[in-house]
C-alpha positions as CSV (number, residue, x, y, z in Angstrom):
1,X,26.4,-0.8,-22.1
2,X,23.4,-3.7,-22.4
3,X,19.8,-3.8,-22.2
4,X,18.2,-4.8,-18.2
5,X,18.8,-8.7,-17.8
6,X,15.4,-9.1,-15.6
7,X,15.8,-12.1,-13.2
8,X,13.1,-12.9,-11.0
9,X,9.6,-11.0,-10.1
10,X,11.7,-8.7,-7.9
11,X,13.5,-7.5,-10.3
12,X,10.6,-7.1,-13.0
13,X,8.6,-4.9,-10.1
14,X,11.5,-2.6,-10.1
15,X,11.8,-2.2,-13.4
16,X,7.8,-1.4,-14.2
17,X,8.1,1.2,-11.5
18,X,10.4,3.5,-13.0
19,X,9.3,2.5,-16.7
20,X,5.1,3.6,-15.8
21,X,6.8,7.1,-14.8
22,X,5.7,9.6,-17.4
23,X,8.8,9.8,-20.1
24,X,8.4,12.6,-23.8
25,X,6.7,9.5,-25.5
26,X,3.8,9.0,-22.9
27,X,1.4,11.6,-24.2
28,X,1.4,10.2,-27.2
29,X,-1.5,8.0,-28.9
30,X,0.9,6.9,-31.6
31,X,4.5,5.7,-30.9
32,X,6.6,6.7,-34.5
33,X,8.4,3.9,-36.6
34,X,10.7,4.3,-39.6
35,X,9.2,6.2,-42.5
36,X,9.4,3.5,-44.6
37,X,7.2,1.1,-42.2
38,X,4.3,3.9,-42.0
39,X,2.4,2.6,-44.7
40,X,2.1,-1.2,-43.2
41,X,0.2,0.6,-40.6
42,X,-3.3,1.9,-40.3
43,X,-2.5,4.5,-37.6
44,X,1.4,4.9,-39.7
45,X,3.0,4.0,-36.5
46,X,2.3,2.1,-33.4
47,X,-1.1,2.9,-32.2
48,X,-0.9,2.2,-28.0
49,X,-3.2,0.0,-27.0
50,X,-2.9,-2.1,-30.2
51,X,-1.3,-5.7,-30.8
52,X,0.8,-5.6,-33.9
53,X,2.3,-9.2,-34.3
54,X,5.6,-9.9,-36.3
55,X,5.3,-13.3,-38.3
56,X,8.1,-15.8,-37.2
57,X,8.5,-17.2,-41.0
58,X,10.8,-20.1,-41.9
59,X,13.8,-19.5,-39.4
60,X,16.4,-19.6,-42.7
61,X,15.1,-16.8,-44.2
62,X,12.6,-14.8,-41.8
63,X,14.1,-11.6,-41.6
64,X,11.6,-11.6,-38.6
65,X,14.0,-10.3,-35.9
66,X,15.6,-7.3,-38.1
67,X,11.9,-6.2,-38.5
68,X,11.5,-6.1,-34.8
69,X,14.3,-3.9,-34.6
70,X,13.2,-1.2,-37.5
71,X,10.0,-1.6,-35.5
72,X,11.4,-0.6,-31.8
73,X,13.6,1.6,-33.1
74,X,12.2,5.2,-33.5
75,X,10.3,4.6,-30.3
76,X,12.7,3.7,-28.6
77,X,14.7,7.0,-30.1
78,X,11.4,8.8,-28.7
79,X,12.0,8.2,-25.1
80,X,9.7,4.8,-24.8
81,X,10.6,2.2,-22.9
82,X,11.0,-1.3,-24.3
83,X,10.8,-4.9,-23.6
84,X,12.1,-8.4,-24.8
85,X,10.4,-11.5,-23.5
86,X,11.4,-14.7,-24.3
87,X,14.0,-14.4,-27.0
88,X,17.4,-15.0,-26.1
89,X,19.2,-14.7,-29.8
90,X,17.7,-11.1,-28.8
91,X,21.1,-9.0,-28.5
92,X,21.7,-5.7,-27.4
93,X,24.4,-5.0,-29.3
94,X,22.3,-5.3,-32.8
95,X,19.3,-3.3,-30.6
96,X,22.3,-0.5,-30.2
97,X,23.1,-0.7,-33.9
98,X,19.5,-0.2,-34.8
99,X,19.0,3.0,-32.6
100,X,17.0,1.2,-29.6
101,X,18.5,3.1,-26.5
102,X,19.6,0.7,-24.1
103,X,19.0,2.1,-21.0
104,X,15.3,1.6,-22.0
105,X,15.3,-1.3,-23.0
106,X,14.6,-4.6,-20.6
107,X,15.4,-8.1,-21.7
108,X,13.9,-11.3,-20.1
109,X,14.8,-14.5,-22.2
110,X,13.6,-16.8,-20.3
111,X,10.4,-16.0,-18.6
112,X,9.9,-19.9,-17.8
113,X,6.4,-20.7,-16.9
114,X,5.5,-17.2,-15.6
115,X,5.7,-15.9,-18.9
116,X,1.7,-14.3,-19.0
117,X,2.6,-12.8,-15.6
118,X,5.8,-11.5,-17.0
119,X,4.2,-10.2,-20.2
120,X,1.3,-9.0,-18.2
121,X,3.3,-7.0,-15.4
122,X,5.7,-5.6,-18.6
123,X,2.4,-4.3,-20.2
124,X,1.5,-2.2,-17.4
125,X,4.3,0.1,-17.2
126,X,6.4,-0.4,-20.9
127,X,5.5,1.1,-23.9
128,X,6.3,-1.5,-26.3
129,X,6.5,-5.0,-25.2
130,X,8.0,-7.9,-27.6
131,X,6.9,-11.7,-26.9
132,X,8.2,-14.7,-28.0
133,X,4.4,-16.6,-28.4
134,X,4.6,-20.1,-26.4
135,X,3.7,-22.9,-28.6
136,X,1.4,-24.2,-25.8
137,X,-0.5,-20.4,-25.6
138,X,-4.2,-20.4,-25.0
139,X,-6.7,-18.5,-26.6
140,X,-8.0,-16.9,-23.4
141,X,-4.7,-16.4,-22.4
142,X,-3.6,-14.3,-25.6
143,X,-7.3,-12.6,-25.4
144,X,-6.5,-11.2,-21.6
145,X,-3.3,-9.7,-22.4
146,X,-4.3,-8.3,-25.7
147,X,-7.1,-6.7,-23.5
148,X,-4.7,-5.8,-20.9
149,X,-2.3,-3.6,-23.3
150,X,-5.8,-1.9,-24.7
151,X,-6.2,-0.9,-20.8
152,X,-3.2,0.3,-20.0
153,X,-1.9,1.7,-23.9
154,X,0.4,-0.7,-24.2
155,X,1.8,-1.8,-27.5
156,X,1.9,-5.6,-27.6
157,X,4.0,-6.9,-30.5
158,X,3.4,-10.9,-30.0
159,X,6.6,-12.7,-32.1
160,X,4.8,-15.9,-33.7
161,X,1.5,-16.9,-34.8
162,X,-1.2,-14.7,-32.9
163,X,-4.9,-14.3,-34.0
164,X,-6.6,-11.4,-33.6
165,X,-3.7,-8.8,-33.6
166,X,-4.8,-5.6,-35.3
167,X,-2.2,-5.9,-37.5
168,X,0.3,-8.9,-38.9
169,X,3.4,-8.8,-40.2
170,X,5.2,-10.6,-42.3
171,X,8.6,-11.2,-43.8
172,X,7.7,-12.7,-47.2
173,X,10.5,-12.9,-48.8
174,X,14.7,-11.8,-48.7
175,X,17.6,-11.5,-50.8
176,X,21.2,-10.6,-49.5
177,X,23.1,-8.4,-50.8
178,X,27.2,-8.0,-50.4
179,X,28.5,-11.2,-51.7
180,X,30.9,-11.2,-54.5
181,X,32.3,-14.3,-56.5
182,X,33.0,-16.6,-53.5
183,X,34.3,-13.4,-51.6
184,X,32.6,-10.0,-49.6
185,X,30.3,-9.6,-46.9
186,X,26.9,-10.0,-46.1
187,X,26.2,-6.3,-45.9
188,X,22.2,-6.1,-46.1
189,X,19.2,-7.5,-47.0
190,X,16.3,-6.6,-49.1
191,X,13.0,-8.2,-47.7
192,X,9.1,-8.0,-48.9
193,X,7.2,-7.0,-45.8
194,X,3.4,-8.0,-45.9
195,X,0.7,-6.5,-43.5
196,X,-2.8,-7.7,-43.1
197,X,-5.0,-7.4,-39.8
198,X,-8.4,-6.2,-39.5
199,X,-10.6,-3.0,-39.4
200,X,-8.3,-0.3,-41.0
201,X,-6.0,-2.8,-41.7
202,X,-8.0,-5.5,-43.9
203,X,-6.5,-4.2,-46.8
204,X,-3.3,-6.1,-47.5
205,X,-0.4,-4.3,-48.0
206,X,3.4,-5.0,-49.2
207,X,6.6,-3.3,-49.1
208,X,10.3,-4.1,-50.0
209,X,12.8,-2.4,-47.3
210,X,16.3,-2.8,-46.4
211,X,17.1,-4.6,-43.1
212,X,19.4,-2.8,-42.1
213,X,18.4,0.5,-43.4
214,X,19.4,2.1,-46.3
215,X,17.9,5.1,-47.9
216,X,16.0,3.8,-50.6
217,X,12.9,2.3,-50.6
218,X,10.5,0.3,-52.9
219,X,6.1,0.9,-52.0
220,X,4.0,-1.6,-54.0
221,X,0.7,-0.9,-53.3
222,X,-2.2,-4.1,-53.3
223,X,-5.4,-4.7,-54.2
224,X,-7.8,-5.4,-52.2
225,X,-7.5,-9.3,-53.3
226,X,-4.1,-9.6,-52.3
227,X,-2.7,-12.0,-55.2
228,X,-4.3,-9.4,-58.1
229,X,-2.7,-7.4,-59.8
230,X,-2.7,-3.8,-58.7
231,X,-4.7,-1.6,-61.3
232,X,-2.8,1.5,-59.6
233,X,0.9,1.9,-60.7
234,X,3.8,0.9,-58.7
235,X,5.3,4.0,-57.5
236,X,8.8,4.6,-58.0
237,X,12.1,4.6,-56.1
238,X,11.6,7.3,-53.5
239,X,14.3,8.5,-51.1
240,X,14.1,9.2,-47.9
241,X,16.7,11.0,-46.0
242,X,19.2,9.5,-43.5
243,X,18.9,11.1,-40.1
244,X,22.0,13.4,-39.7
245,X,25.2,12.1,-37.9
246,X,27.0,14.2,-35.2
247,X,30.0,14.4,-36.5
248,X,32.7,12.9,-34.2
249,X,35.2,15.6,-32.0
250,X,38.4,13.7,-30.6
251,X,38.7,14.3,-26.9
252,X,42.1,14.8,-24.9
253,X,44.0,11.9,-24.8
């Protein structure tokens, strides 16, 4: 199974038509992420109608596109649709992995030079719509479609630098973790997650998280001056629970 491969304006109108139908997510004002993600967000989840960009960071260490995941996922889990625009190292098979359902999930990566009336005709009928930003962007251009996903309760998640989003995040830093002496496997990665928009968001915020998940998880609250010194203490290790597995039956041969 793979996510939709849309080719063509064709295709994309076929697509929005099913995906504007109403689905158990669409009632909802605030689409859920993982638990540990809440706190980078003022609404502790994805707030339709928002614009909650993702920081592309130096491409060697970004961490950027494991964060997109952790953010689609429990959406996705919830019954929303999702989209892809204009990232083709964008694979399904890591979206599977991470708990995106796949048959609700559309990929265009390469939306050429239609891509606002890609992004725009995705934002009317998905839930959650991923962009690759274009370097060459205009500032009215980003303005109309952030206004557009306010209209239709949206959630745009632009991937590169994008001002005015309600929120930003930000893959600050990452450290690997699985390598032995000269041997092993890279097995996860623990990254510093920053958020800082405006209104209920103005107050920077960090967190360390594993990408790919793992049950443990480090809060460090900020100040309001984002390199002080917290005068609140760290909190400690907490643990939140993996969700609970099936476990697997064999079937007849």
């Amino acid at each position: 199974m793979a996510g939709r491969m849309v080719v063509g304006s064709a295709a994309l109108a076929e697509l929005v038509r099913p995906a504007s139908a109403p689905d158990p997510a669409g009632g909802h004002r605030v689409l859920p992420v993982r638990a540990e993600l809440t706190g980078l967000l003022p609404n502790r989840g994805l707030r339709r109608g928002s614009t909650v960009a993702v920081g592309a960071g130096q491409p060697r260490r970004s961490g950027a596109t494991s964060l997109i995941l952790a953010l689609l996922a429990e959406a996705s889990r919830a019954g929303s649709w999702c989209a892809v625009v204009g990232v083709p190292t964008f694979g399904a098979g890591a979206a599977a992995e991470a708990g995106i359902a796949l048959d609700r999930l559309a990929l265009v990566p390469d939306p050429g030079p239609e891509w606002p009336t890609v992004v725009a005709a995705l934002i009317d009928g998905v839930d959650v719509v991923v962009t690759a930003v274009p370097a060459t962007v205009s500032a009215s251009i980003a303005t109309r479609l952030a206004a557009r996903a306010r209209q239709r309760g949206s959630v745009l998640v632009p991937y590169g630098r994008w001002d005015g989003a309600d929120v930003t995040l930000q893959v600050v830093r990452g450290v690997w973790q699985g390598l032995g002496a000269g041997r092993g496997r890279l097995r996860r990665r623990e990254v510093t997650v920053s958020a800082r928009g405006r209104g209920a968001a103005a107050r920077p915020k960090e967190i360390k998280v594993w990408l790919p998940g793992d049950e443990l998880t480090r809060v460090i609250p900020r100040s309001a001056g984002f390199g002080a010194p917290s005068a609140a203490p760290s909190r400690r290790l907490r643990v939140v629970a993996p969700p609970a597995r099936t476990p697997a039956v064999a079937g007849p041969a």
